[in-house]
Backbone as JSON Lines, residues from 0, in Angstrom:
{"i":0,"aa":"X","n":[-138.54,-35.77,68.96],"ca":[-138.46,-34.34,69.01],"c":[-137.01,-33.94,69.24]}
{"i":1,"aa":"X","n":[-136.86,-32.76,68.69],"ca":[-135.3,-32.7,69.01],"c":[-135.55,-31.52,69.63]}
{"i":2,"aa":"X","n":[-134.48,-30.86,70.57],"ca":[-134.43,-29.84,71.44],"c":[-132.97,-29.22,71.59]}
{"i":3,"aa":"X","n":[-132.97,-28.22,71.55],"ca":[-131.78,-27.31,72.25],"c":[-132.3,-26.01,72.95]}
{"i":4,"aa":"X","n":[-131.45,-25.46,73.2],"ca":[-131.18,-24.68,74.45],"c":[-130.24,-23.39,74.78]}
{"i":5,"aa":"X","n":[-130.14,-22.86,75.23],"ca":[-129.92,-21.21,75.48],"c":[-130.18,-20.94,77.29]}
{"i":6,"aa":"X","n":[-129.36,-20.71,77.77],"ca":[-129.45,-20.27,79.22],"c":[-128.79,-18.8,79.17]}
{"i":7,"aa":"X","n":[-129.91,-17.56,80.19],"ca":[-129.43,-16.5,80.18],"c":[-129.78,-16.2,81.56]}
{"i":8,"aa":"X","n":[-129.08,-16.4,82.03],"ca":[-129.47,-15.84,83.37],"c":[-130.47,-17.2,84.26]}
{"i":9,"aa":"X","n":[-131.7,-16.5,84.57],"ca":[-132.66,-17.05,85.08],"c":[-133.71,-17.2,84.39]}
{"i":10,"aa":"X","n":[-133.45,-16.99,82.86],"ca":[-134.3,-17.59,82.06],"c":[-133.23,-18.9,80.98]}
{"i":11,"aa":"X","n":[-134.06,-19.78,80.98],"ca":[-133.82,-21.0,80.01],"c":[-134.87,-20.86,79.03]}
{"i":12,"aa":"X","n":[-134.43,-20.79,77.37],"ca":[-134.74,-20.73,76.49],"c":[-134.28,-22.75,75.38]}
{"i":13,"aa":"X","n":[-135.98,-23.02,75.57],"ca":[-135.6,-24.59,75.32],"c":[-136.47,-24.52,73.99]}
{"i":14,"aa":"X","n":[-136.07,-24.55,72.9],"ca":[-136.4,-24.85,71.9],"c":[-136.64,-26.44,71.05]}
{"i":15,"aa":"X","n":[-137.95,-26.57,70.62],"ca":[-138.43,-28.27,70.45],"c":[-139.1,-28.0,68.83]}
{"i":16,"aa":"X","n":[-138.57,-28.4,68.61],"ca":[-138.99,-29.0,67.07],"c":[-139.53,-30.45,66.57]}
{"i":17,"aa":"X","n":[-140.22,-30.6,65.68],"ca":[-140.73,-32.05,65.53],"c":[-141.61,-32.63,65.87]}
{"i":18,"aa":"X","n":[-142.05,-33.58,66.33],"ca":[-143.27,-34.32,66.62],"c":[-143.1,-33.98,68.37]}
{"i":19,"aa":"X","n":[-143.6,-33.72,69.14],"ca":[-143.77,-33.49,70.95],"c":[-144.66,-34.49,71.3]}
{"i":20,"aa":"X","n":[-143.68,-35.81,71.32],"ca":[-145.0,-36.88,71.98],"c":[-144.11,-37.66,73.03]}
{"i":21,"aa":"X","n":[-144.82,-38.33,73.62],"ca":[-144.81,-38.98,75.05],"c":[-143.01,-39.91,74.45]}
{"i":22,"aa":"X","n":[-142.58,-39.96,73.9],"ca":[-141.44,-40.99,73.2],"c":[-140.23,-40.19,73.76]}
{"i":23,"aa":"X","n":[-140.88,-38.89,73.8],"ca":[-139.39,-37.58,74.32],"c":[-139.81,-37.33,75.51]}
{"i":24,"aa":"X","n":[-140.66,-37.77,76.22],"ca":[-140.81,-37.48,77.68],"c":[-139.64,-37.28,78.5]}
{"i":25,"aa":"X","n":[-138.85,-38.26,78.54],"ca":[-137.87,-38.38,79.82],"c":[-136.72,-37.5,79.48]}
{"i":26,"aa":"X","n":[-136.2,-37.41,78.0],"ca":[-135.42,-36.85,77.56],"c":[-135.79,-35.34,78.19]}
{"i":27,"aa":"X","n":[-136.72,-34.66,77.56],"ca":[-137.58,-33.23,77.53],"c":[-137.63,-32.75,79.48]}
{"i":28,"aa":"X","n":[-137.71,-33.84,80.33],"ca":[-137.72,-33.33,81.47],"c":[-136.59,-33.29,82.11]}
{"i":29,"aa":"X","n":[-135.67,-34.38,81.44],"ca":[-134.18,-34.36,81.98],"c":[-133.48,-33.22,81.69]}
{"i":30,"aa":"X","n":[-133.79,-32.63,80.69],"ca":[-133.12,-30.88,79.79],"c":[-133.89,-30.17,80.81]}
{"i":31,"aa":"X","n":[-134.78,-30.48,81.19],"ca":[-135.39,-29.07,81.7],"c":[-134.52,-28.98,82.71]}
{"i":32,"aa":"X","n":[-134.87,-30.3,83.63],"ca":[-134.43,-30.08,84.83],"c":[-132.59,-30.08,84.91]}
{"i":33,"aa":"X","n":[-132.41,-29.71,84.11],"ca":[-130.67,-29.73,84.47],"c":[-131.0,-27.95,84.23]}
{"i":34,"aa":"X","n":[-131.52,-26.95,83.57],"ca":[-131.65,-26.06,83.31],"c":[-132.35,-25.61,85.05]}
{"i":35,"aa":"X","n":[-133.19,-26.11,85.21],"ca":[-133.84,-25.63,87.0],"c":[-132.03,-26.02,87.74]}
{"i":36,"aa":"X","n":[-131.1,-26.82,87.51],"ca":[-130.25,-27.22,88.67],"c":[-129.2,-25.84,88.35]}
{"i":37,"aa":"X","n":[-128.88,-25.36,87.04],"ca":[-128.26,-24.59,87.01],"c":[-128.25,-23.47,87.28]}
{"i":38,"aa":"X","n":[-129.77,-22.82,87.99],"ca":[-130.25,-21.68,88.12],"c":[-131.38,-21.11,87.69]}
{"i":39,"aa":"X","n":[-131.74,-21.6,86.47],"ca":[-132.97,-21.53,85.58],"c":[-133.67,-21.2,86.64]}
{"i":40,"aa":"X","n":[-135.04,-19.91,86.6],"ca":[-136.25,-20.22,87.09],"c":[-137.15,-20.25,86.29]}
{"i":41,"aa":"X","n":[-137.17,-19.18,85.03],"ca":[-138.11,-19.1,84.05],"c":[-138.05,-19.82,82.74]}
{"i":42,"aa":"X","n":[-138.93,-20.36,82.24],"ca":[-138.34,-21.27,81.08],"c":[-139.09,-20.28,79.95]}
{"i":43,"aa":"X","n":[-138.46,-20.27,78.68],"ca":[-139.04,-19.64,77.57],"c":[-139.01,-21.04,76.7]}
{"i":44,"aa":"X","n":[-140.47,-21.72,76.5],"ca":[-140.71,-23.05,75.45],"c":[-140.68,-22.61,74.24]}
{"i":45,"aa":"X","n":[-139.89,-22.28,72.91],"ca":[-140.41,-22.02,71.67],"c":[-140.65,-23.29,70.85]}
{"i":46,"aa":"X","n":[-142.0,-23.29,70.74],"ca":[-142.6,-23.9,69.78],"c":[-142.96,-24.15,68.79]}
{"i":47,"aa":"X","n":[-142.58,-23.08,67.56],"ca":[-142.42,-22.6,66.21],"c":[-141.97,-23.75,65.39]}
{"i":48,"aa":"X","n":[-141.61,-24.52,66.29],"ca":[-141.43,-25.68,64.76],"c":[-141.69,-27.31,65.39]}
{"i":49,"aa":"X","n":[-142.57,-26.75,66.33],"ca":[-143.45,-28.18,66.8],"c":[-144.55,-28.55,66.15]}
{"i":50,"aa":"X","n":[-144.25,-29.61,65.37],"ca":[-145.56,-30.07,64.52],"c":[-146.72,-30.98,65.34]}
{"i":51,"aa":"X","n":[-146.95,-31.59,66.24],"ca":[-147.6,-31.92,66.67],"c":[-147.44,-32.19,68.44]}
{"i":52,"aa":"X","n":[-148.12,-32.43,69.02],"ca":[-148.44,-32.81,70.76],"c":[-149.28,-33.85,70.97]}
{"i":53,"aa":"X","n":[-148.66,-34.61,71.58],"ca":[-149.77,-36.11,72.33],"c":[-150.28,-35.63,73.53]}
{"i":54,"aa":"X","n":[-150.91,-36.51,74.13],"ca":[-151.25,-36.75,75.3],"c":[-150.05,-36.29,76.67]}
{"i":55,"aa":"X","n":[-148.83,-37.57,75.82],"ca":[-147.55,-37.15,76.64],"c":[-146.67,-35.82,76.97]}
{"i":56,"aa":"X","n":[-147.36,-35.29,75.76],"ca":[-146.94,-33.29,75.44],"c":[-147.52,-33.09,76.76]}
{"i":57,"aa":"X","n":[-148.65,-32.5,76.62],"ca":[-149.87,-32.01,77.32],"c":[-149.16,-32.37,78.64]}
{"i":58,"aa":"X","n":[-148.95,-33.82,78.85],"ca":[-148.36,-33.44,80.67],"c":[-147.1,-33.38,80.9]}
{"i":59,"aa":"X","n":[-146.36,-33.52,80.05],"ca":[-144.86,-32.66,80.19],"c":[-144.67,-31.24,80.23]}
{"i":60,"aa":"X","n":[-146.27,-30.35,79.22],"ca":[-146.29,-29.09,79.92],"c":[-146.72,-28.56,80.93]}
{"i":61,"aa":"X","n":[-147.3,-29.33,81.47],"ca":[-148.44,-29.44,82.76],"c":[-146.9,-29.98,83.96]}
{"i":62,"aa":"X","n":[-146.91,-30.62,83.37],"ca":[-145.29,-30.9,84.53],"c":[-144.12,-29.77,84.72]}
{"i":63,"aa":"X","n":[-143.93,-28.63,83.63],"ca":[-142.98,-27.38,83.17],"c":[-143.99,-26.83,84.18]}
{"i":64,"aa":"X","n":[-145.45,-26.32,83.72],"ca":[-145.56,-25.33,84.31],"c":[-145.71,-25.48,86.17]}
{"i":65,"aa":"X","n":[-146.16,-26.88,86.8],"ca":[-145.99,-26.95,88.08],"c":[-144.38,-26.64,89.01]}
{"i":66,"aa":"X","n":[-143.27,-26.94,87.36],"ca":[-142.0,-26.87,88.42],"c":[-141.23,-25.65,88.43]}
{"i":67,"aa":"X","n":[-141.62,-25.01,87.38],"ca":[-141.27,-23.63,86.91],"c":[-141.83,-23.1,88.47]}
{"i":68,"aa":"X","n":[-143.25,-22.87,88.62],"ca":[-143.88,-22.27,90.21],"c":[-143.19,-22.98,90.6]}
{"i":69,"aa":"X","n":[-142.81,-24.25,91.0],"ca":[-142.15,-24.86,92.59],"c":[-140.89,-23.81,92.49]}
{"i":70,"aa":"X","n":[-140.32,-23.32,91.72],"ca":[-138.74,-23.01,91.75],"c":[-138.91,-21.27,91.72]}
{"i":71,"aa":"X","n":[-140.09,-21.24,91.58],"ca":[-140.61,-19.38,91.85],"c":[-140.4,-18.65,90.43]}
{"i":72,"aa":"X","n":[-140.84,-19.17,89.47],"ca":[-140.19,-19.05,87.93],"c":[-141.73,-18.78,87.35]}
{"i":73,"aa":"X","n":[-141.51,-18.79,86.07],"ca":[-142.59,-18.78,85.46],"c":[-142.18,-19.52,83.75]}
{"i":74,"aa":"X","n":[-143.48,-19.94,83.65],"ca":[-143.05,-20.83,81.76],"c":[-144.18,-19.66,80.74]}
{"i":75,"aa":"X","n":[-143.27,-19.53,79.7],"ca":[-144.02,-18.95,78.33],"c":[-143.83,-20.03,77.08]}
{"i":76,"aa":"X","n":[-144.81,-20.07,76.72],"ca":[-145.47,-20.55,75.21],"c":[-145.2,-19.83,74.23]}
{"i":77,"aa":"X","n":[-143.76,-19.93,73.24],"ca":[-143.64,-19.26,72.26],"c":[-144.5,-19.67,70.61]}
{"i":78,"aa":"X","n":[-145.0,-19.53,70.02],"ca":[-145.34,-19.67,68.93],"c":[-146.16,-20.84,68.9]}
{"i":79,"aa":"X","n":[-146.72,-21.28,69.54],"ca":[-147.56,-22.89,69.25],"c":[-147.82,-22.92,67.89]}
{"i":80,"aa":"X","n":[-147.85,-23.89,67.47],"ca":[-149.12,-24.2,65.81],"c":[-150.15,-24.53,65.95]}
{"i":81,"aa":"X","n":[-151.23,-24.15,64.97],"ca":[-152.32,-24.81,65.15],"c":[-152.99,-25.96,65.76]}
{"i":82,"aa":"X","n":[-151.82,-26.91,65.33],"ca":[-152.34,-28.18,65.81],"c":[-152.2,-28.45,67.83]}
{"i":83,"aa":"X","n":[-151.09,-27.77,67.74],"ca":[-150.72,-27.34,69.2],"c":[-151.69,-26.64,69.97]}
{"i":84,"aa":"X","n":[-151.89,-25.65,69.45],"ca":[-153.08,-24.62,69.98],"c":[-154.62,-25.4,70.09]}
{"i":85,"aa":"X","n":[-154.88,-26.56,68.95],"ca":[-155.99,-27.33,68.97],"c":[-155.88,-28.11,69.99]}
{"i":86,"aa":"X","n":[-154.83,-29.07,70.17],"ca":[-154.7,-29.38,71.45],"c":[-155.1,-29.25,72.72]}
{"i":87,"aa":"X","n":[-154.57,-27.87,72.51],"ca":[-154.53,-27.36,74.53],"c":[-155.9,-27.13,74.31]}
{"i":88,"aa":"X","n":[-156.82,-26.51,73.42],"ca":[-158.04,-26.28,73.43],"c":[-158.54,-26.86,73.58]}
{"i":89,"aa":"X","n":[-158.7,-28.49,73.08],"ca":[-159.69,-29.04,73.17],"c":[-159.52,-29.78,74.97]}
{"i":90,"aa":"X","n":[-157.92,-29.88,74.91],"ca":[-158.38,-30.34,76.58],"c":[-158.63,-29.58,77.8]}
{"i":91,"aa":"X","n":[-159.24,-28.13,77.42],"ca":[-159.09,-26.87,78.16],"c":[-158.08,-26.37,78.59]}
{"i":92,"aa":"X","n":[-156.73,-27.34,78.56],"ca":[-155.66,-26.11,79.01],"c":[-155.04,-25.13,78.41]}
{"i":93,"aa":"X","n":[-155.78,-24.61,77.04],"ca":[-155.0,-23.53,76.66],"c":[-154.93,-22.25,77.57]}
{"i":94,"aa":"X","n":[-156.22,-22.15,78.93],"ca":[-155.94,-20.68,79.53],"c":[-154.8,-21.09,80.85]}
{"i":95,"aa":"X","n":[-154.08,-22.39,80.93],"ca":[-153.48,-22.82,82.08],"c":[-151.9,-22.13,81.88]}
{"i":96,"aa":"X","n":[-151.6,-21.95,80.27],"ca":[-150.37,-20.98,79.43],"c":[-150.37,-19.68,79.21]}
{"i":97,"aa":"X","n":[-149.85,-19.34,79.45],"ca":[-148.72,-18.13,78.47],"c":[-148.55,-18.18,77.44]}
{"i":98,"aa":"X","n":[-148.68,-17.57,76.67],"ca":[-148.07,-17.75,74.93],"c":[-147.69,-16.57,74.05]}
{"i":99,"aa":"X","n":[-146.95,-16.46,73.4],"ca":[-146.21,-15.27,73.51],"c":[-146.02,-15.58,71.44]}
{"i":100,"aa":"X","n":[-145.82,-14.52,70.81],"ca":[-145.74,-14.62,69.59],"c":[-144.14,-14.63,69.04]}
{"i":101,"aa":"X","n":[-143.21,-14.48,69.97],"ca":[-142.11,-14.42,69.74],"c":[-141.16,-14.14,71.01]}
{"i":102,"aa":"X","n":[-139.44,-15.24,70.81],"ca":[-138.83,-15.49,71.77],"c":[-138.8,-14.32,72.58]}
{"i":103,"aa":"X","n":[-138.43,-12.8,72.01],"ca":[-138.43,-12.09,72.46],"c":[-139.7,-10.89,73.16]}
{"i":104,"aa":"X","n":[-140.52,-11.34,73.4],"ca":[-141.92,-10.73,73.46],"c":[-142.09,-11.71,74.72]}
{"i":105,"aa":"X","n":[-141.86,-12.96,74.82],"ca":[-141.82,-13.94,75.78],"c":[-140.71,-13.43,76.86]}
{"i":106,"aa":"X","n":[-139.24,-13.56,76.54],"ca":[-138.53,-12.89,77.56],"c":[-138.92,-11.65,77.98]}
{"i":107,"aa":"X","n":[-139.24,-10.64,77.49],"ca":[-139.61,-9.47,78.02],"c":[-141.35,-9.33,78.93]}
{"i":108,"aa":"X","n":[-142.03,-10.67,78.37],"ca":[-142.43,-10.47,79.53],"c":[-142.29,-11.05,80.91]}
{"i":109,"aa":"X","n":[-141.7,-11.92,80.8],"ca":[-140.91,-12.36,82.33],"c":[-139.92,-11.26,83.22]}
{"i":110,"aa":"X","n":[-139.79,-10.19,82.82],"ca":[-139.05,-8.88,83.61],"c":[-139.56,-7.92,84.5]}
């Protein structure tokens, strides 16, 4: 998966493209968390060009959204895909997200 990034303030805007499987784990939490050291509380995930999620997805977002609350923040779900959205569904956590149809619809609602 490849990822970049956008910091504005107290929101971090982390953008992931590509396959989201357990292979980018360490990478995906090491970005985050340098984004929580710099101030980050709220993360904006856009997902618009994530083609798929493993197992390892699923608790790397489950890991975002516990540290986002530890740090008094909050995480949004920009654009999932289908296959993404099938995902969280089938393992019930799609109501555990936020999801937002666009970066900006996501930042605005964190205000």
């Amino acid at each position: 998966m490849k990822l970049s990034w956008e910091e504005h303030g107290p929101v971090a805007l982390v953008i992931a493209s590509g396959e989201f499987a357990a292979d980018s784990s360490s990478n995906f939490r090491r970005i985050v968390a340098e984004r929580f050291e710099r101030g980050s509380r709220n993360v904006v995930l856009d997902l618009t060009n994530v083609t798929m999620a493993d197992s390892g997805a699923l608790e790397d977002l489950l890991w975002l959204s516990e540290e986002t609350a530890r740090v008094g923040g909050a995480l949004r779900l920009v654009s999932p895909q289908p296959t993404v959205r099938e995902a969280l569904r089938v393992t019930r956590l799609s109501d555990r997200f936020e999801c937002a149809e666009s970066v900006e619809l996501a930042a605005r609602s964190l205000r």
